[in-house]
LOZA-549790 format. One record per residue (C-alpha): residue in one letter; x, y, z. Coordinates in steps of 0.02 Angstrom, whole numbers, padded with zeros to 5 digits, always signed. Layout:
<atoms>
AXYZ...
</atoms>
This chain:
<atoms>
X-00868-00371-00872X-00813-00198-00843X-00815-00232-00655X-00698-00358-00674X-00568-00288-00808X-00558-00124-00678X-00539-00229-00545X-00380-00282-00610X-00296-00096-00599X-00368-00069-00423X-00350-00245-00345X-00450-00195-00197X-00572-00328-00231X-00717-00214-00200X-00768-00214-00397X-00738-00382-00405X-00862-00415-00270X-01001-00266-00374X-00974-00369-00526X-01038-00552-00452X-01169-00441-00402X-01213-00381-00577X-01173-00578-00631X-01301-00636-00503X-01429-00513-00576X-01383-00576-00766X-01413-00737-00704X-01573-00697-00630X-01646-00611-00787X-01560-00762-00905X-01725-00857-00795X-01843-00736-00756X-01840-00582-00896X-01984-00514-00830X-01944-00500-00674X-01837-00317-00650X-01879-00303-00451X-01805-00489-00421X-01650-00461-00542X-01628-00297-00439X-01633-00382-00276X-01532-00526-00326X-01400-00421-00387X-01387-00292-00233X-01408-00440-00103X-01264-00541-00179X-01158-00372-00207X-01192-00338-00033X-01175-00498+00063X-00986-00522-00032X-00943-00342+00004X-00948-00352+00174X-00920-00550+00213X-00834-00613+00084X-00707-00461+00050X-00641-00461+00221X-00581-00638+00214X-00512-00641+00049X-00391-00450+00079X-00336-00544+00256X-00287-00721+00174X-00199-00588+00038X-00111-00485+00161X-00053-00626+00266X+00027-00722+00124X+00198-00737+00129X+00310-00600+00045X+00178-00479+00051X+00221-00301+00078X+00114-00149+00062X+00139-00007+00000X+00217+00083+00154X+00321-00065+00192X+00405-00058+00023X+00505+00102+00073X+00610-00001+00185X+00778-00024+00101X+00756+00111-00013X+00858+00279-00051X+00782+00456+00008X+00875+00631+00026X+00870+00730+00193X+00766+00898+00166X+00820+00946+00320X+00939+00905+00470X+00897+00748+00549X+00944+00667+00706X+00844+00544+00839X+00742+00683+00887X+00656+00712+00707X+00678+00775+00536X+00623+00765+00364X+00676+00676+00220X+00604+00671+00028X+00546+00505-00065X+00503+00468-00235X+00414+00656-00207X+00331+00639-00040X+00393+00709+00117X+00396+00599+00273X+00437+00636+00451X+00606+00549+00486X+00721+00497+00650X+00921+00424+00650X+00920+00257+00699X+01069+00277+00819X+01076+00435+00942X+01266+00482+00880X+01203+00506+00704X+01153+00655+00597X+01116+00672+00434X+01122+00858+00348X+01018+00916+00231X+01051+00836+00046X+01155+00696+00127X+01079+00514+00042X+00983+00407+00191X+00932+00222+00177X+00777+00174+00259X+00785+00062+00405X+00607+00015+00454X+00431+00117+00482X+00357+00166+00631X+00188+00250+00595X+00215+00398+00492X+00401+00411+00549X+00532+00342+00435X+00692+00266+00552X+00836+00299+00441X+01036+00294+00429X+01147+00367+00306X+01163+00279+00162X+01361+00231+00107X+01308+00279-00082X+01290+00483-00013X+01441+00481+00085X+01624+00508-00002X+01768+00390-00034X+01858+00363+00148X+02029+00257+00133X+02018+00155+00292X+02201+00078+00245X+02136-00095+00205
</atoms>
């Protein structure tokens, strides 16, 4: 039972899959009490056998359902603040505490240091950014 309820901060599915394990090896000693070595077995060969075929499946059918994002995905669209001059060569910008490498998404771009970027898409550990219309001042265009 404990399996389970910490399963439900981690949602990794690999407790999940340790406690129908330790359910298989309840059941097993619900029929046979006196028989530790089998419960053992039971509970290790169904913990085992999920774990590595059953787990697989069930993340992939997860991750492919639709409108799911992990967790680096989830930057895209948000705010971050340049730590240091950034331009389609490289840079570095600051989010929710963690440093990431960052680029410009368009060559005639660059952001200084403090300046407010948006977040465009990811491409590995680089963050493709552009500056975000919240950071930059009132301009009266005349219309």
């Amino acid at each position: 039972m404990l399996l389970g309820v910490a399963e439900m901060l981690t949602l990794d599915l690999t407790l999940l899959m340790l406690a129908a394990g330790a359910l298989a090896g309840a059941g097993t000693a619900a029929v046979f009490p006196d028989a530790w070595l089998a419960q053992v077995l039971v509970a290790l060969a169904v913990a085992g056998l999920s774990l590595f075929l059953l787990r697989p499946t069930l993340l992939a059918k997860v991750r492919n359902a639709p409108g799911y994002r992990n967790s680096v995905n989830k930057l895209v669209g948000s705010t971050a603040t340049a730590t240091a001059e950034i331009s389609v060569t490289g840079g570095e910008v600051k989010v929710d505490g963690q440093l990431w490498t960052a680029r410009t998404l368009d060559s005639s771009v660059r952001v200084l240091p403090g300046q407010l970027v948006e977040i465009y898409e990811v491409e590995g550990t680089t963050l493709v950014v552009y500056p975000s219309e919240r950071g930059l001042p009132y301009r009266n265009t005349g219309l």
